[in-house]
C-alpha positions as CSV (number, residue, x, y, z in Angstrom):
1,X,173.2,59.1,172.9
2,X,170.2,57.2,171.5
3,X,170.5,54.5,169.1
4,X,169.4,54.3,166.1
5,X,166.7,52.1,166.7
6,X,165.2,54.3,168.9
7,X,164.3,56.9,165.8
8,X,160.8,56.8,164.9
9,X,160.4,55.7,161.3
10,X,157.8,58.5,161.6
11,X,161.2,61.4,162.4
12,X,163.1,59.2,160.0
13,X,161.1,60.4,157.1
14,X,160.3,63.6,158.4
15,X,164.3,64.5,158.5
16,X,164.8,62.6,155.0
17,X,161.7,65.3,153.4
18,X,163.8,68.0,155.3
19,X,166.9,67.3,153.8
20,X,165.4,66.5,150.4
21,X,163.9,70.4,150.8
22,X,167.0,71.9,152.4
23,X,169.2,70.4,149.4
24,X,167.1,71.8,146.4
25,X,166.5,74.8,147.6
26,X,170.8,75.4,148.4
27,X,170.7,73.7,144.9
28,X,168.5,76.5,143.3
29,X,170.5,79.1,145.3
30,X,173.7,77.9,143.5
31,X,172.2,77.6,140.2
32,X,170.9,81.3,140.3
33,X,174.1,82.5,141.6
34,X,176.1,80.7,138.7
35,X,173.3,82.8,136.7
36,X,174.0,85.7,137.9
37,X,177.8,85.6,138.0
38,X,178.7,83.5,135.6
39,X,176.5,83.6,132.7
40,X,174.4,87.3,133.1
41,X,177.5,88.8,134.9
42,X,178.8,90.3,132.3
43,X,175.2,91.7,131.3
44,X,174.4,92.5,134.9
45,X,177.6,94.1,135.5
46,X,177.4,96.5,132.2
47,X,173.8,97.8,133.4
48,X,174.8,98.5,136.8
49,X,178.1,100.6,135.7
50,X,175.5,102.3,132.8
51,X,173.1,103.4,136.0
52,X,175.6,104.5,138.1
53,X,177.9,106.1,135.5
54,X,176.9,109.0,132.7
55,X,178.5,110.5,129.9
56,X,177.5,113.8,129.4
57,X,179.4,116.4,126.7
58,X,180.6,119.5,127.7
59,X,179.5,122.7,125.4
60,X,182.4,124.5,124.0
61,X,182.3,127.7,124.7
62,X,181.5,130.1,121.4
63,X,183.8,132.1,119.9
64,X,183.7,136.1,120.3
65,X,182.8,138.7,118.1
66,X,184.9,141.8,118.4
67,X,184.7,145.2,116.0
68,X,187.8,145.9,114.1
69,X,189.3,147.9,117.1
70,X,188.6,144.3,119.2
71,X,186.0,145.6,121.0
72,X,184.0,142.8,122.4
73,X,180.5,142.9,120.3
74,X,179.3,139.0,121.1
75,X,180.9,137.2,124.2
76,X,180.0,133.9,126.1
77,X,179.3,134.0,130.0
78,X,178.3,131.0,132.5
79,X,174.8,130.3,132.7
80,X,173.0,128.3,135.2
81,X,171.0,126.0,133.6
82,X,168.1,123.3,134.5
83,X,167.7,119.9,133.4
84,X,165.7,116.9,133.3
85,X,167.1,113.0,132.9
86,X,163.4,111.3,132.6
87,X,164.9,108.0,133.5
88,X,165.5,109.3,136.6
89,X,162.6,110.0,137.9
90,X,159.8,107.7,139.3
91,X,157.3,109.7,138.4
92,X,157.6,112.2,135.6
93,X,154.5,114.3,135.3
94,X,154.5,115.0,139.4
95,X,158.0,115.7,139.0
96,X,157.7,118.4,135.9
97,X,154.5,119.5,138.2
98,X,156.8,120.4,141.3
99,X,159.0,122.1,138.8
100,X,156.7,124.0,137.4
101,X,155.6,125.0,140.6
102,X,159.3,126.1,142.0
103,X,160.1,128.2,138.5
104,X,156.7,129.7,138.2
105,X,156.2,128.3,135.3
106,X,152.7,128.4,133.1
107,X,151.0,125.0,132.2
108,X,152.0,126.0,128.7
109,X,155.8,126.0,129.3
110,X,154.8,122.7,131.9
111,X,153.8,120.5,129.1
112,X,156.4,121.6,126.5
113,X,159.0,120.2,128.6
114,X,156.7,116.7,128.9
115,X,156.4,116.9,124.9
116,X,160.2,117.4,124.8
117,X,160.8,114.2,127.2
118,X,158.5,112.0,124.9
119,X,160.3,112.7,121.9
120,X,163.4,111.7,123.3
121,X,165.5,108.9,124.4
122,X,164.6,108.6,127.9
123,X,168.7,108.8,129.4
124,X,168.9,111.8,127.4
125,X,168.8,115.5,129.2
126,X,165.7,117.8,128.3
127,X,166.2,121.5,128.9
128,X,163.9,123.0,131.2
129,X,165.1,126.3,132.0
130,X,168.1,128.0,131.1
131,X,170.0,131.0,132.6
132,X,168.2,130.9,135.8
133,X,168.3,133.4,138.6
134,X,170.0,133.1,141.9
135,X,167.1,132.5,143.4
136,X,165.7,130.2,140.8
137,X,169.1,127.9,142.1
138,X,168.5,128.2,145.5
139,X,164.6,126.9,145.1
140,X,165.5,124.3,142.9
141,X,168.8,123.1,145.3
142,X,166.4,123.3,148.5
143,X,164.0,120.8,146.9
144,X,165.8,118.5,145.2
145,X,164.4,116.0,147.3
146,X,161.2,116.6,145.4
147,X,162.9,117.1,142.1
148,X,164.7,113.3,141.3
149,X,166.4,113.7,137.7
150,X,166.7,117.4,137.9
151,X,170.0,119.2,138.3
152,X,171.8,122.2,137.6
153,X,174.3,122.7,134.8
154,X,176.8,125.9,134.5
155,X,176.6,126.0,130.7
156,X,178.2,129.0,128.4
157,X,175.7,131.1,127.0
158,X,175.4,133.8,124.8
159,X,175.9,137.5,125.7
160,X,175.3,140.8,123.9
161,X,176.9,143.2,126.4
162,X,175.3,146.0,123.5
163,X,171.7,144.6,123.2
164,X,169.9,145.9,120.4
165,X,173.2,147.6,118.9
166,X,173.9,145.8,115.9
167,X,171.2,143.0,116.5
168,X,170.5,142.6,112.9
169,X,174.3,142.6,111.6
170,X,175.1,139.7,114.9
171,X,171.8,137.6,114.7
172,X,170.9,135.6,117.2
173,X,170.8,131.4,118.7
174,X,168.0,129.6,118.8
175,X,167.0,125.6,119.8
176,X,168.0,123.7,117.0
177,X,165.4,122.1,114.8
178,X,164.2,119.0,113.8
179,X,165.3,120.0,109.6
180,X,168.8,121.7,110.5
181,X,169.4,118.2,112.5
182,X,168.8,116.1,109.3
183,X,171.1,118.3,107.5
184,X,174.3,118.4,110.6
185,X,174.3,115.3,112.1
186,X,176.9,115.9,114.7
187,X,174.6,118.4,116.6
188,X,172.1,116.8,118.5
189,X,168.7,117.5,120.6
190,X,168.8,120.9,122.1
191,X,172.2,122.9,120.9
192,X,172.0,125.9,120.3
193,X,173.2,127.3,116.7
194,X,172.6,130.6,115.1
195,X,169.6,131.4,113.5
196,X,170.9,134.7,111.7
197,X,173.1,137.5,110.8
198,X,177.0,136.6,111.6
199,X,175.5,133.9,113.8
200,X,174.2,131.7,111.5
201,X,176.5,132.5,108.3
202,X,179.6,131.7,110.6
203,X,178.1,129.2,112.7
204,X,181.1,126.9,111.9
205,X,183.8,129.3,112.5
206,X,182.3,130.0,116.4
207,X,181.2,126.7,117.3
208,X,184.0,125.5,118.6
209,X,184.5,121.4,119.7
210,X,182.5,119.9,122.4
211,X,184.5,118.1,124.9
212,X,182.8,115.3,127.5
213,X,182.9,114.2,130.8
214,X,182.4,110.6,132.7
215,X,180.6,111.5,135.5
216,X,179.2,108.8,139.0
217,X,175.4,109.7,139.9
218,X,173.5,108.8,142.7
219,X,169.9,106.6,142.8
220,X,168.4,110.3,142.2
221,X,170.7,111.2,139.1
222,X,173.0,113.7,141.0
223,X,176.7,114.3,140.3
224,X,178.7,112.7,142.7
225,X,182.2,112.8,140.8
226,X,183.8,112.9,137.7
227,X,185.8,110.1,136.7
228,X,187.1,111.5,133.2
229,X,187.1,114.0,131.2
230,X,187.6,115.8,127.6
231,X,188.2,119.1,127.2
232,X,185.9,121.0,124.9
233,X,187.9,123.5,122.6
234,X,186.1,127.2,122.6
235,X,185.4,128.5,118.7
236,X,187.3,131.3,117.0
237,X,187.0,134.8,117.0
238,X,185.5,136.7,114.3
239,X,187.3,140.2,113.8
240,X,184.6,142.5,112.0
241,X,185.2,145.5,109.8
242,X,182.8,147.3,111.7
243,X,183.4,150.4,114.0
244,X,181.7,150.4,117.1
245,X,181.4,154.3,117.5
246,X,180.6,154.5,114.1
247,X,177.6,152.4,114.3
248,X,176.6,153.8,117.4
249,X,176.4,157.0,116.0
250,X,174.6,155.8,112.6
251,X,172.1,154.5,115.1
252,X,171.4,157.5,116.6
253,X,171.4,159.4,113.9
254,X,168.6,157.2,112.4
255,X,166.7,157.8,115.8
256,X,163.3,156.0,116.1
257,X,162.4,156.1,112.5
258,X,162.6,153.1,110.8
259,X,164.8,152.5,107.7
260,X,168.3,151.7,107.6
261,X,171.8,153.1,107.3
262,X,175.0,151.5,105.3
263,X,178.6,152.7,105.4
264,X,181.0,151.1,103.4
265,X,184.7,151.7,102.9
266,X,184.6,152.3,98.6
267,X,188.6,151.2,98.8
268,X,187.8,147.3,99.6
269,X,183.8,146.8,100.4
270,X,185.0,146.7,104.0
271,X,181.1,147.4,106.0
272,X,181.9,150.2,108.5
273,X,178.3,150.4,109.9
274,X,174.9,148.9,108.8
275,X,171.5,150.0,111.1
276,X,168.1,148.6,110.6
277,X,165.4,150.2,112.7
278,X,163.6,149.2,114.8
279,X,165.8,146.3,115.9
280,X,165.3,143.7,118.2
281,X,167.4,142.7,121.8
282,X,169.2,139.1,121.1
283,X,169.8,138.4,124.3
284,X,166.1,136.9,124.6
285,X,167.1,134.2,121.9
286,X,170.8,133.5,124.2
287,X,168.2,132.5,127.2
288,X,165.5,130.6,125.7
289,X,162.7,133.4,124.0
290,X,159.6,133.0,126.2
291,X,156.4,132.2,123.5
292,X,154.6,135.7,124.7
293,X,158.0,137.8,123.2
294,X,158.4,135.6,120.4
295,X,154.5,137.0,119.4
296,X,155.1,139.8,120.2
297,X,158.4,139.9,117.7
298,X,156.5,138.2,115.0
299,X,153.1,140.1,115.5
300,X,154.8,143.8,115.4
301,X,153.6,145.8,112.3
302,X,157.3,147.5,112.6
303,X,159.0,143.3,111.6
304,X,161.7,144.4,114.1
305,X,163.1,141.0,112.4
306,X,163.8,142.0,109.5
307,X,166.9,143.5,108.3
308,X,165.8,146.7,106.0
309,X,169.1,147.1,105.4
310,X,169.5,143.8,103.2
311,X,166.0,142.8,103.1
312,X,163.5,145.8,102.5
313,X,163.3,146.7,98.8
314,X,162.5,150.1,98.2
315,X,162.0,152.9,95.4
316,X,165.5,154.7,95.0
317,X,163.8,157.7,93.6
318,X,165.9,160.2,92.6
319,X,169.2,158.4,93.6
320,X,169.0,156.2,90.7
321,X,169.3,159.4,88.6
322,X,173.5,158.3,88.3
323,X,172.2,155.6,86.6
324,X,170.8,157.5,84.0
325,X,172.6,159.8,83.4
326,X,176.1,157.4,83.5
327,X,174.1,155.4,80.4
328,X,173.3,158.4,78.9
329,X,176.6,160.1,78.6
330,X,178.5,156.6,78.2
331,X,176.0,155.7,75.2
332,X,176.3,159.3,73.7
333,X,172.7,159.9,73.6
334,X,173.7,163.5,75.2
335,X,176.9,165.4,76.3
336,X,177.8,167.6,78.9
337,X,176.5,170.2,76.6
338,X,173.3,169.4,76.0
339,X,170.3,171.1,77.7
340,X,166.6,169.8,77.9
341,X,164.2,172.3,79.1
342,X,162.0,171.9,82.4
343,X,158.4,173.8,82.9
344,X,157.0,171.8,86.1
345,X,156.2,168.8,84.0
346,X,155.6,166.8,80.7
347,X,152.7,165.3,79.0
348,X,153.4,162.2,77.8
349,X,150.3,159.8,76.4
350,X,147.6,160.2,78.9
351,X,149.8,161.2,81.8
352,X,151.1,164.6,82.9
353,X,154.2,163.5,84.5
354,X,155.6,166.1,87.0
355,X,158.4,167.5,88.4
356,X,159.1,167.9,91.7
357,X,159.3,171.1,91.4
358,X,156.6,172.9,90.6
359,X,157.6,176.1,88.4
360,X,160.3,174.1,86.4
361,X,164.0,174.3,86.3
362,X,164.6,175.8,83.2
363,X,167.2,174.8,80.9
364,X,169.4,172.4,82.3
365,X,172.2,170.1,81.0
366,X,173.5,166.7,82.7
367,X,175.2,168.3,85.7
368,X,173.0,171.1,86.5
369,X,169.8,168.5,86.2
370,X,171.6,166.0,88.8
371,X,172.5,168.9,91.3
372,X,169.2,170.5,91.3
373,X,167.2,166.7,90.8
374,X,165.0,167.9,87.9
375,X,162.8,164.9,87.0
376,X,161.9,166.4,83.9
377,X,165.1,166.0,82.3
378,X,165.4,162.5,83.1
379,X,162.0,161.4,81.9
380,X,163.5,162.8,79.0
381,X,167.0,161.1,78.7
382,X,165.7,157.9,80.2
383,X,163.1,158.1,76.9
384,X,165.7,158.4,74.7
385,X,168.0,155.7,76.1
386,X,165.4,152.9,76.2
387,X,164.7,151.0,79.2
388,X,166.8,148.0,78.3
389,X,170.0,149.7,78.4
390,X,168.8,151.6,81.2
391,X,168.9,148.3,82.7
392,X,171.9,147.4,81.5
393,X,173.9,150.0,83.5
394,X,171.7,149.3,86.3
395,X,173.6,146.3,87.1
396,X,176.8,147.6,85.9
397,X,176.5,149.2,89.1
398,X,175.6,146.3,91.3
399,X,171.8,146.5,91.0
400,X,169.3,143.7,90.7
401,X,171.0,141.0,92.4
402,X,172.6,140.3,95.6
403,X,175.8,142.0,96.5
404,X,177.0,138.5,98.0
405,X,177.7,140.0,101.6
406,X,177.7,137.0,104.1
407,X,174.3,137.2,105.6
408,X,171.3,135.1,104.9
409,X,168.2,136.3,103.3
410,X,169.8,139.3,101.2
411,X,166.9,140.9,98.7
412,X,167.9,141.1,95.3
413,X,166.2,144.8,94.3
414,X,164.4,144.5,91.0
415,X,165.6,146.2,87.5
416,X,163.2,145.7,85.1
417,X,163.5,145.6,81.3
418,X,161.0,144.7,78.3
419,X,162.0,140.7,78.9
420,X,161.4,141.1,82.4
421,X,158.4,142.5,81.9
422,X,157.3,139.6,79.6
423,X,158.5,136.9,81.9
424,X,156.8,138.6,84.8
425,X,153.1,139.5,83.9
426,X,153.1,138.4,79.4
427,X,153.2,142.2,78.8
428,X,155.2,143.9,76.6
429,X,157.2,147.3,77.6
430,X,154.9,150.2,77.6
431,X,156.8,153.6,76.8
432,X,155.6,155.9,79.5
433,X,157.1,153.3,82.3
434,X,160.3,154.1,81.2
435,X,159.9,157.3,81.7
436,X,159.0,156.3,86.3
437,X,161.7,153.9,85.7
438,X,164.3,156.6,84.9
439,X,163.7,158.9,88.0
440,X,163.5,155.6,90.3
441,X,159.7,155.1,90.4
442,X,157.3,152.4,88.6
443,X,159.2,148.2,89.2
444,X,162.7,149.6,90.3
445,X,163.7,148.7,93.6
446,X,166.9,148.0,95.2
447,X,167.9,147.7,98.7
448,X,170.3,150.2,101.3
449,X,172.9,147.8,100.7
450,X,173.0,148.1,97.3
451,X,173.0,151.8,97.1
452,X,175.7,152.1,99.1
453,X,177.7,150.2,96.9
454,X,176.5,152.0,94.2
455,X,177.6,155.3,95.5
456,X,181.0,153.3,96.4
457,X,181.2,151.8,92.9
458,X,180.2,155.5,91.3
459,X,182.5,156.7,93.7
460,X,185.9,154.8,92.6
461,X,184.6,153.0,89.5
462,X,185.6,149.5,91.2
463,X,182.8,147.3,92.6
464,X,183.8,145.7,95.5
465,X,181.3,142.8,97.4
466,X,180.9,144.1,100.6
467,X,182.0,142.5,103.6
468,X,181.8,142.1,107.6
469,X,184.7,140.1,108.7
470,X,188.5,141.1,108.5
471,X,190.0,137.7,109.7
472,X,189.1,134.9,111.9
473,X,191.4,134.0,114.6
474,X,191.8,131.1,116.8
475,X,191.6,131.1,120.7
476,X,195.5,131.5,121.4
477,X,195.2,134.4,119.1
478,X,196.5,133.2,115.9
479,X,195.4,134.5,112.5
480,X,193.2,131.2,110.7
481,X,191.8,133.1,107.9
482,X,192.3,137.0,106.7
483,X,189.5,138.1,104.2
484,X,190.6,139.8,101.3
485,X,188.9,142.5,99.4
486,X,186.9,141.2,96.6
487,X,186.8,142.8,93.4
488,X,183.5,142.1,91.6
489,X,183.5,144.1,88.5
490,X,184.9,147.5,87.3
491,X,182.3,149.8,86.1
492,X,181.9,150.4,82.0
493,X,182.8,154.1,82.1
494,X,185.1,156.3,80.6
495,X,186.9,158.5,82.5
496,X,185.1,161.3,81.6
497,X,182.4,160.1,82.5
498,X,183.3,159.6,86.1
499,X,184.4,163.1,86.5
500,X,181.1,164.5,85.2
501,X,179.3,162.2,87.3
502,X,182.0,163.3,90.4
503,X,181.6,166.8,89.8
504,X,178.0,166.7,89.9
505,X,177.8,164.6,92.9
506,X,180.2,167.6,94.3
507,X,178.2,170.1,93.9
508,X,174.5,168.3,94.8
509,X,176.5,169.0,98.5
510,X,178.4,171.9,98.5
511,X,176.6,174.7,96.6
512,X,173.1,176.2,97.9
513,X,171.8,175.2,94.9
514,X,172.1,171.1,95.9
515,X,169.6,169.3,96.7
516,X,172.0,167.7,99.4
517,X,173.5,171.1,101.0
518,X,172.3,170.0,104.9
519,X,174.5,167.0,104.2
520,X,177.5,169.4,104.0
521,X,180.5,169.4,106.4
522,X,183.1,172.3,107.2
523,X,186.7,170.6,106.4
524,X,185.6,168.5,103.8
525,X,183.9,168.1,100.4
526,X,181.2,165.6,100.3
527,X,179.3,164.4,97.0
528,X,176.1,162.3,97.2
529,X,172.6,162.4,96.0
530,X,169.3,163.1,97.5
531,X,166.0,160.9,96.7
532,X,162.3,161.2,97.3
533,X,160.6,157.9,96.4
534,X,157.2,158.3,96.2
535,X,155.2,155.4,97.8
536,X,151.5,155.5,96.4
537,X,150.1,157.7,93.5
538,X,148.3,160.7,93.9
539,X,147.3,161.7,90.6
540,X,147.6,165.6,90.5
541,X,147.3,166.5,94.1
542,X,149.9,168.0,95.9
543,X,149.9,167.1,99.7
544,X,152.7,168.0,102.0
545,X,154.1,164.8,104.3
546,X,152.3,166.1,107.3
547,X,148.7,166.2,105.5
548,X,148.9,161.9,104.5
549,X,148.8,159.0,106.9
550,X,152.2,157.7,107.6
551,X,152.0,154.6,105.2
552,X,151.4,157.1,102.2
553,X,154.6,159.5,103.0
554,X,157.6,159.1,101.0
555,X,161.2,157.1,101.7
556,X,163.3,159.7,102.1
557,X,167.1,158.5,100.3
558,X,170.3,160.4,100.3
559,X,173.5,158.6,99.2
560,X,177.1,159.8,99.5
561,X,181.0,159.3,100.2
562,X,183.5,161.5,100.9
563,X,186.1,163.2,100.6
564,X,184.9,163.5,97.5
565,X,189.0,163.9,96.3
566,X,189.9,160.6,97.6
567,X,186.6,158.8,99.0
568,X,187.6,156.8,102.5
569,X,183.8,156.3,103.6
570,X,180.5,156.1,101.0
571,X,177.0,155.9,103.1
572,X,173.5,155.3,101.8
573,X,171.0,156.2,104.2
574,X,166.8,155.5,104.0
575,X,163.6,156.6,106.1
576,X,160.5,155.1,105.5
577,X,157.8,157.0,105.3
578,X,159.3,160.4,106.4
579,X,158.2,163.7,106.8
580,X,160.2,165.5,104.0
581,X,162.4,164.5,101.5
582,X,165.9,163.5,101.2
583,X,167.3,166.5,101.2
584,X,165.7,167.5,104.3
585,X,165.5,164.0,106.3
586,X,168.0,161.9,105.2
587,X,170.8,164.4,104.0
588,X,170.9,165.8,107.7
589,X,171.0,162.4,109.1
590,X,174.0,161.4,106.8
591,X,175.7,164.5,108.1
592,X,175.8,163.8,111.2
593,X,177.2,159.7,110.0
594,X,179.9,161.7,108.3
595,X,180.8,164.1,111.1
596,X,181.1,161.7,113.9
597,X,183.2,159.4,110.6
598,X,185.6,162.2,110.8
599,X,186.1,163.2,114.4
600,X,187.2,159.5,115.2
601,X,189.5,159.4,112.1
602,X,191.0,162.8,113.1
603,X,191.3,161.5,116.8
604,X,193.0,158.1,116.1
605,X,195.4,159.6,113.1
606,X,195.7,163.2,113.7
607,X,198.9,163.6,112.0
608,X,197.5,162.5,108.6
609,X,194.4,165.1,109.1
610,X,196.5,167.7,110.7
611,X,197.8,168.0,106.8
612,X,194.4,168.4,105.1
């Protein structure tokens, strides 16, 4: 061993400046782990649990739809469905680039899902394509490698095993949007809510409660394991009113021509069937509508949107005749005796106003002029009545304002009178409008919906509001809610005045001299009420249907219920721009509504029509 005065005072201080070094730096080395354990651990620790574990909710599953027999109308299936976590990737815009690629997507589609990541939080998930095919899985699966913070979710989504059957009545889901978030907090970025029809109106009812899950992920944001979870609770089941087969055969009957079909049960306002054509399939809205089919919805002259059934506002034509001749008797300004001749027409002021039929009527009284639908008359008795009360019985009956059923965006009709004339343009009331007025022509307009009702109201003298569910029920099958039959208003008639108004109604079907004969039905006696309502003026000139373009044709009307002794089903039906009248397009097209009404009765109770 050497001494120490053999140690160069040279080693001496190079040993000292070693030790010196060694020492601070074992120094700094403690101090930053006292840093990180002591006072960041906490901190430290938090951030490294929040990257390695998520929380991610778990959609509740929505609530059915079924018809009143529980025949599944609206269901939810699993749906395979991509997503992107933008924190999770390195490198967004090559990684929404290889998606792209892998779904065939357009650069259009491409940069909607970058606008959707910079409007949100970046831990959050953006939806990038939902309901994907088997083969969209497999591509996606293959390259995850290339994919980080994209994964696959099984999701319920919506499923209308019908399609286009009843599309207008069910609605449809769409993305929600920036205003229905300010207004329902609890929703957040990319839920799905209804848009329209049932959908929308009983959006809370089908919901259901989202549940959640604590889920480990990898560096790449896939699932590894989940370390807790909630249990979403799936939403209720709406039970409708409506009859499957019945609407099925309303739609057929209807055809491609559009216009609409309402059948309403006159006992309770219960809606049997309600057909707008054309309609639209809402299954494109359950898997994300692509921006070429929502043009191509949007852009069709036909608005296969819209729901003529609630939403168009047409002429009733010669259906509003009931109207008239209700005030008319009711107010005593005739009887059932009085008789008003017919020759083809009247002059009245500078007008010739005509009659549909051309050689007259003849003398007629209140019942022969609604069977036969002699305009003549009424221009007459509407005359005398006077356009306010005119309007006054109107919506006795239910017209000019929403019938209240639970769907958004119902039309209102309109039933003018001399203030509403004033308040509308600064005119006064000009007498030769009440004469249009009074055989459904000039401002009056009213909606399918609302003439079935008013055949229903005419038909029992109660006004009911019409409605589509029966009762909501929870998912273990209990009863929540049972809707009960509203009654809205009785109608302001005597008795006598029903039954001339019944009898009438009677005969418009079954005699040869009704205007509604190809409506009739062996077995049964059907009233109802055709209508032509005349969609542009043409002076003097008589054309037939197939000599005009189509948007100058008439709306063919014909409303009815039956049987007429004890009225179980009232229908209003409506063709735009048909090629005949009511009598000879919509009348059949009721008829075959009613027939297929009455087969299905007969099957399902054929001891109580075995006595008829």
């Amino acid at each position: 061993m050497f001494g120490r005065h053999e140690i160069s005072p040279t080693l001496r201080r190079r040993l000292n400046i070693g030790l010196a070094t060694g020492l601070v730096v074992v120094g700094v080395l403690l101090a930053q782990l006292w840093n990180l354990q002591v006072l960041r651990g906490p901190e430290l620790r938090t951030m490294s649990e929040n990257n390695r574990i998520r929380l991610r909710r778990v959609q509740a599953t929505r609530g059915r739809i079924v018809d009143r027999y529980g025949r599944v109308l609206v269901e939810s299936r699993a749906s395979f469905d991509a997503v992107l976590v933008p924190e999770d990737t390195h490198d967004l815009p090559s990684t929404v680039e290889n998606l792209a690629q892998f779904l065939q997507q357009g650069a259009a589609e491409t940069q909607a899902i970058l606008d959707q990541a910079a409007e949100r939080p970046p831990f959050q998930e953006v939806p990038v394509r939902r309901d994907l095919n088997w083969d969209q899985v497999v591509a996606l699966e293959t390259h995850q490698i290339d994919l980080p913070g994209v994964s696959i979710r099984v999701t319920p989504s919506r499923s209308y095993p019908h399609g286009p059957l009843l599309s207008h009545l069910l609605g449809y889901l769409g993305e929600i949007n920036k205003e229905e978030l300010a207004r329902a907090p609890r929703y957040r970025p990319g839920d799905f809510v209804g848009k329209s029809g049932l959908e929308k109106s009983w959006e809370s009812a089908l919901r259901g409660v989202n549940g959640g899950q604590q889920i480990e992920v990898d560096a790449f944001g896939r699932e590894l394991r989940v370390l807790q979870e909630v249990e979403a609770t799936p939403g209720n089941t709406l039970v409708l009113s409506v009859d499957l087969d019945l609407q099925r055969a309303a739609e057929q009957a209807l055809g491609a021509r559009s216009g609409a079909v309402v059948a309403l049960d006159p006992r309770n306002g219960e809606v049997l069937a309600m057909v707008s054509y054309p309609p639209f399939d809402p299954n494109l809205f359950a898997r994300g509508i692509m921006p070429a089919e929502w043009r191509g919805l949007v852009e069709d002259a036909e608005h296969p949107l819209n729901n003529r059934a609630l939403q168009g506002q047409y002429p009733p034509g010669s259906t509003f005749k009931i109207v008239v001749a209700a005030a008319a008797l009711e107010e005593g300004i005739i009887n059932p005796f009085t008789r008003i001749g017919c020759h083809g027409g009247i002059p009245f002021g500078n007008h010739y106003f005509r009659c549909w039929r051309k050689e007259g009527h003849g003398s007629l009284n209140v019942h022969e002029a609604l069977v036969q639908s002699c305009d003549v008359f009424f221009y007459q008795v509407g005359q005398r009545v006077g356009i306010d009360t005119i309007a006054e019985y109107a919506r006795a009956f239910g017209l000019g304002a929403p019938t209240g059923i639970s769907l958004e965006n119902e039309m209102t009709g309109t039933i003018p009178d001399s203030d509403w004339k004033h308040r509308r343009f600064g005119e006064k009331w000009y007498a030769g409008e009440t004469l249009s007025c009074a055989v459904g022509q000039g401002y009056v307009t009213a909606t399918p919906l609302q003439m079935a009702q008013l055949i229903a109201t005419a038909a029992t003298g109660v006004r009911y509001r019409p409605h589509l569910v029966r009762q909501v029920e929870a998912p273990t099958g209990e009863v929540i809610e049972q809707v009960q039959p509203e009654e809205v208003a009785r109608l302001p008639l005597r008795r006598t005045t029903l039954e001339q108004l019944h009898s009438a109604l009677e005969e418009v079907v079954m005699t040869d001299r009704g205007t509604g004969k190809r409506a009739r039905l062996p077995g049964v006696t059907i009233a109802g009420k055709t209508g032509t309502a005349q969609v542009v003026k043409l002076g003097n000139v008589r054309l037939k249907a197939h000599q005009l373009q189509r948007q100058e044709r008439d709306h063919a009307w014909f409303i009815s219920y039956a049987p007429a002794e004890d009225p179980t089903i009232a229908v209003a039906a409506l063709v735009e721009h048909a090629d005949g009248g009511g009598g000879a397009i919509a009348a059949p097209l009721v008829h075959d509504v009613l027939q297929e009404y009455f087969r299905l009765q007969e099957e399902r109770e054929p001891r109580k029509y075995a006595q008829h």
